[in-house]
N, C-alpha and C positions, 0 to 999 in steps of 0.2 A: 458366552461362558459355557452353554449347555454343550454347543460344538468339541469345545474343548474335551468337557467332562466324557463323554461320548464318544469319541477317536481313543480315549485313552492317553491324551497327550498327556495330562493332570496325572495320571498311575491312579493307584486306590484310593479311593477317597479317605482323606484320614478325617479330616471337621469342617465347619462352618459356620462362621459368623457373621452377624449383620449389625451395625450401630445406625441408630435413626436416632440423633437426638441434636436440639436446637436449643436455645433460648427462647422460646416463642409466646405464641398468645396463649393461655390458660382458659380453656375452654369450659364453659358453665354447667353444658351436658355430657363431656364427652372424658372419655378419661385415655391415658398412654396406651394401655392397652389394645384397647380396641378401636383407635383410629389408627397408627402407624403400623401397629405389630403384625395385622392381617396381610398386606404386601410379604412382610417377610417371610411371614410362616405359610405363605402360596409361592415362594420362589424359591424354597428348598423344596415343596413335595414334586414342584416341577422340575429343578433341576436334578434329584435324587431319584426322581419317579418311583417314589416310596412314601408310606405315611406313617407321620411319629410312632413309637410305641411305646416313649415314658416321657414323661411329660413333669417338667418341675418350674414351678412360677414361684417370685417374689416382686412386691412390690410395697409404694409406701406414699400415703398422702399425706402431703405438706401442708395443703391449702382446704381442702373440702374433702369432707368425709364421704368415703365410700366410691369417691374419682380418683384413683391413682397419679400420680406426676410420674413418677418413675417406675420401669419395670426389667426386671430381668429374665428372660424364659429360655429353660435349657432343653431340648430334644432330643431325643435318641432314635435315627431310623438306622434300625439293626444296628451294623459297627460302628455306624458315624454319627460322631455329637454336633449337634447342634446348636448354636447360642443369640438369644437377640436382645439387643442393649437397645428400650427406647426411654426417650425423656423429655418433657418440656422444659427442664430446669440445667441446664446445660453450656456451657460458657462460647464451644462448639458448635458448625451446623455440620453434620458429618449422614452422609446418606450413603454409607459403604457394606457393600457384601464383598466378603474372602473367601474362598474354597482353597482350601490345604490335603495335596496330595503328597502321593508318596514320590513321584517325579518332578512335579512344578505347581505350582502357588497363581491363584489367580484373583484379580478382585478387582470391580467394578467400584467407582467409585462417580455417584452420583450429580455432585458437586463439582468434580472436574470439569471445565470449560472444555478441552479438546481432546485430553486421551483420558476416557471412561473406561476403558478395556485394557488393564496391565496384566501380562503374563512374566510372572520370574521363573527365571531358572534357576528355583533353589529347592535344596533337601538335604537331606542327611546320607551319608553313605553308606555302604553294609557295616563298615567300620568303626559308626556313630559319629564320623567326622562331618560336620556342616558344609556344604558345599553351595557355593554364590555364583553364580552364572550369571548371564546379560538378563537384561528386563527388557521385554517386546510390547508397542504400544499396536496393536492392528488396529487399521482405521475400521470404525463401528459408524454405520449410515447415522446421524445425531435429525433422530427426529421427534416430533413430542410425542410422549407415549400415549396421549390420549387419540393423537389422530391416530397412530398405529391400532388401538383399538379397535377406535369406530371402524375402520378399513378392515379388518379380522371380521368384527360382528357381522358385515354385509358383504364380505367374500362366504362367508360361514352359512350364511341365508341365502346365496345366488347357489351356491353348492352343493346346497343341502347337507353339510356336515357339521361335525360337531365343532366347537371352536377348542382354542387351549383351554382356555378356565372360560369350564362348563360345569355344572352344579353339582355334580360328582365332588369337582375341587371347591365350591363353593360350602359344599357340606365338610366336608375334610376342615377346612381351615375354621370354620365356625364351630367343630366341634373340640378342634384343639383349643380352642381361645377360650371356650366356657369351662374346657378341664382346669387352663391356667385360671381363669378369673376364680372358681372354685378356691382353690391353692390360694390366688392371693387373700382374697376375703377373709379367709379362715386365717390366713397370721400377717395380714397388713398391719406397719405399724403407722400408727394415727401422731407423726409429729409433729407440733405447733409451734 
């Protein structure tokens, strides 16, 4: 997707969105937030190579106070919004990022078996007419992202260079997550 973004094939970036949400286990220490939302809000400062500069959370605990179940967090880096839908409470398992430009639409979707990598040819015209074009699946190497990792971290160390998410990005994304969690604490609503 960063390819994309980067050739210019995408046009201006206009938004993006990310949905992580499942039916799943309810965890006793951890809340929505700060288990799922950190992938998302490190894979827009990567693909944007930009860091938020407004920052607006909501969220709300069903089950245990002060652990969110669901979360909504919206981003602004410069022109382009950003948005991330996570949830334990979810009928859905949906692990999808979109990027919406002003030439073509693209979005990885997680959960897909064989084509993760969809590119549309779609947008609007100068005329404000919607335009639908073909939908391109390019084959994406399907391998688990944890061994891509570990192969990154000790290419990274045989090279002596920095990796992609190095603590720079690690600080960026931990510092967006405590503005959000801030936001939500102050007006989570406590449902039962």
């Amino acid at each position: 997707m960063k390819e994309y973004i980067q050739s210019g094939e995408l046009g201006e970036i206009y938004y993006l969105y990310s949905t992580r949400v499942n039916l799943g286990q309810i965890r006793g220490d951890e809340n929505a937030l700060w288990r799922p939302v950190p992938h998302d809000i490190a894979t827009f400062i990567y693909l944007l190579e930009e860091s938020p500069i407004v920052i607006a959370a909501q969220g709300s605990s069903y089950f245990r106070p002060n652990f969110v179940d669901v979360v909504f967090v919206t981003l602004r880096f410069g022109r382009v919004l950003a948005h991330v839908h996570a949830s334990w409470l979810d009928p859905h398992k949906i692990r999808q990022v979109t990027v919406v430009g002003s030439r073509k639409m693209a979005s990885v979707n997680d959960t897909e078996p064989e084509y993760k990598l969809q590119i549309y040819d779609k947008g609007v015209t100068v005329n404000l007419a919607a335009r639908s074009g073909e939908v391109m699946f390019p084959r994406v190497q399907l391998t688990e992202p944890l061994l891509i990792e570990c192969r990154e971290f000790i290419k990274c160390m045989r090279e002596r260079r920095q990796p992609l998410s190095d603590a720079k990005l690690g600080l960026e994304v931990v510092a967006t997550l405590e503005a959000a969690d801030r936001l939500i604490q102050g007006n989570c609503s406590k449902s039962q």
